[in-house]
N, C-alpha and C positions, 0 to 999 in steps of 0.2 A: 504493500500500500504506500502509496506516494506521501510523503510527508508536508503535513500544508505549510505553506508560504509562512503565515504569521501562528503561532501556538499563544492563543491566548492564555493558554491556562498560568504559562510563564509569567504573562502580564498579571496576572491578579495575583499571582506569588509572591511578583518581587514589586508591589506596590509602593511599602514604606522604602525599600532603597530610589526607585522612582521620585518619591519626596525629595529626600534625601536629596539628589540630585539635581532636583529643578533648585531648591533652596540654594545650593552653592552654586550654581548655573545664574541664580539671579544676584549673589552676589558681586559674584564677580564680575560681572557685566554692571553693575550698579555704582561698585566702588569705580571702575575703570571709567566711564562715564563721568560720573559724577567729580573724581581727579581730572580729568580730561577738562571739563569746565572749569572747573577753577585755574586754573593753569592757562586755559586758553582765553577765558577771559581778561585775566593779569596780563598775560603778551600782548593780549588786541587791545586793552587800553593803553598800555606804552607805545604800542606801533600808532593808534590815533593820536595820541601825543607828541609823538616823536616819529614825524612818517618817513624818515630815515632809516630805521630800524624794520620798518614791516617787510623789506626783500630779504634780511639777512635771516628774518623769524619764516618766514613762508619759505625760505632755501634750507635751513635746519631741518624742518618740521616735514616738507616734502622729499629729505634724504630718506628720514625713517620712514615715512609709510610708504618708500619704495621698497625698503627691505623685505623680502619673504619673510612671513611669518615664521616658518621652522627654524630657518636659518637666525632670524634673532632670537629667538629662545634657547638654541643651539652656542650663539656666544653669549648668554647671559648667565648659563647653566655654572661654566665653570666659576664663577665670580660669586653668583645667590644661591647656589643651588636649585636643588627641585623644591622651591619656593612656591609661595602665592605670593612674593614677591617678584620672582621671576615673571609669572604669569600677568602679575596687572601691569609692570616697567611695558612690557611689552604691549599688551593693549594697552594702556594709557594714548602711549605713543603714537597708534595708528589712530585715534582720535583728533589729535593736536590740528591737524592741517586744515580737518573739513571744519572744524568747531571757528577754529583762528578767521577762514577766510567769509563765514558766513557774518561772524561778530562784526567783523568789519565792513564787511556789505552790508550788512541790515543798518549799522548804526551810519554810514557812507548814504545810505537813500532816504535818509529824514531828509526832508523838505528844505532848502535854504530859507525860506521865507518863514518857517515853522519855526528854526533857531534864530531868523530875525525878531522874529514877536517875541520869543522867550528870554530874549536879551534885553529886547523894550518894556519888558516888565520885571525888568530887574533879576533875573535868574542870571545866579553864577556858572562858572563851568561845569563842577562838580551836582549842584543841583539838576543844571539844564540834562547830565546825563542821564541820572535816575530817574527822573521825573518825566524826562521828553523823549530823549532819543530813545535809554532801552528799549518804554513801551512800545513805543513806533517799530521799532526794529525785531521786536518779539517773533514776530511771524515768521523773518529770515531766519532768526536764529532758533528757532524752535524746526525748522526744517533740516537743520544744520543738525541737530540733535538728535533726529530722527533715522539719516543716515548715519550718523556714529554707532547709536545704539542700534541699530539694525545688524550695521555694520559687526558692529564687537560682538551681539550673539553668535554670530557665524565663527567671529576668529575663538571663542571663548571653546567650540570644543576640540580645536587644535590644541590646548595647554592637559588635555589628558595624554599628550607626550611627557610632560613633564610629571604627572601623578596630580593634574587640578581637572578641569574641564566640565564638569558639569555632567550634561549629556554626551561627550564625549566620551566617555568611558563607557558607554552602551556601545557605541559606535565602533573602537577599537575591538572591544569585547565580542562583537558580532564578525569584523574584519579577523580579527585571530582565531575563531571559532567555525569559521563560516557557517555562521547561526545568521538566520534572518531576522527573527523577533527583536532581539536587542538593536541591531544594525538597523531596521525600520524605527522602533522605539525612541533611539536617541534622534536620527535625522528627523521625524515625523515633529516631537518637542521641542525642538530647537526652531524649525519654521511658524510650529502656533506660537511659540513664544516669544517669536520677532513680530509676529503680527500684530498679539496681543500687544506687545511693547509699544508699537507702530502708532496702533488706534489710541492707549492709552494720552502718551503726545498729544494726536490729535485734537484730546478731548480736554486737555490743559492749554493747547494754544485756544481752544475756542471760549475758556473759562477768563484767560487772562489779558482776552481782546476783545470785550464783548460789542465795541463799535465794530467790529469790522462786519456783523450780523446786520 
């Protein structure tokens, strides 16, 4: 008898490790994002400050996310080990570019006229940012966000190279076994869960610009 494609019975077994797994899968897509921001926003207000600085930040930042992902996890191994450090240096990183260059296009397409008025009523610089630009800029930059974190659930189950990954470790586990269930399991979670992540977004840019309705 032909053995089926998916053995559910597998799935209902290994549920709690399932858990297990999407919880450190969200983490680390979480943490790595979440650094990814902060970092990227610090650069892209220097670089709008200092517009001298924004090719040598967008040539840094476009070195690393040309690098294969194996391959940087591969030289970061010997230096952090098989980390979750290893694993988020390395997503982090391929965040940096898309995050950097949307901060700066979103907060670049405020309205001249828009910082005209907010200067003729007396807004400072620092003011005019949080107050004017960000919100304006919200929508770029929350698309900016969108692709990262898309982005990094994909790279997130690459780092069960190193013993992290998430869903990854179904994936491998299928790949070395040539078991299909796991190998379906992890790639099938990994797609709902960029989706889910996807729509989520969506439904914070739509909460945090309620003009734009």
């Amino acid at each position: 008898m032909k053995e089926p494609f998916i053995r559910w019975n597998w799935i209902s077994g290994h549920l709690g490790e399932i858990g297990a797994r999407t919880v450190q899968h969200l983490e680390l897509t979480g943490i790595a994002v979440g650094v990814g921001f902060v970092i990227a926003m610090s650069l892209s207000i220097l670089a709008l400050r200092r517009r001298w600085t924004y090719s040598p930040i967008t040539w840094f930042t476009g070195i690393l996310y040309t690098i294969p992902s194996i391959a940087l996890f591969a030289l970061l191994v010997p230096i952090t080990g098989l980390t979750i450090l290893t694993a988020e240096i390395g997503l982090v990183s391929y965040t940096l570019l898309i995050l950097i260059r949307n901060i700066v296009a979103g907060i670049d397409g405020v309205p001249a006229a828009t910082r005209d008025a907010a200067v003729a009523m007396g807004y400072r610089p620092w003011r005019m940012f949080f107050e004017i630009e960000l919100p304006l800029a919200t929508p770029v930059i929350i698309a900016g966000l969108r692709i990262a974190t898309v982005t990094t659930v994909g790279l997130v189950t690459l780092t069960a190279l190193i013993g992290q990954g998430g869903y990854g470790y179904f994936i491998n586990d299928g790949l070395r076994r040539f078991f299909n269930t796991p190998l379906f399991v992890g790639a099938a979670l990994s797609v709902a869960l960029a989706v889910a992540l996807d729509v989520a977004l969506v439904l914070v840019e739509r909460a945090l610009t309620p003009w734009r309705r």
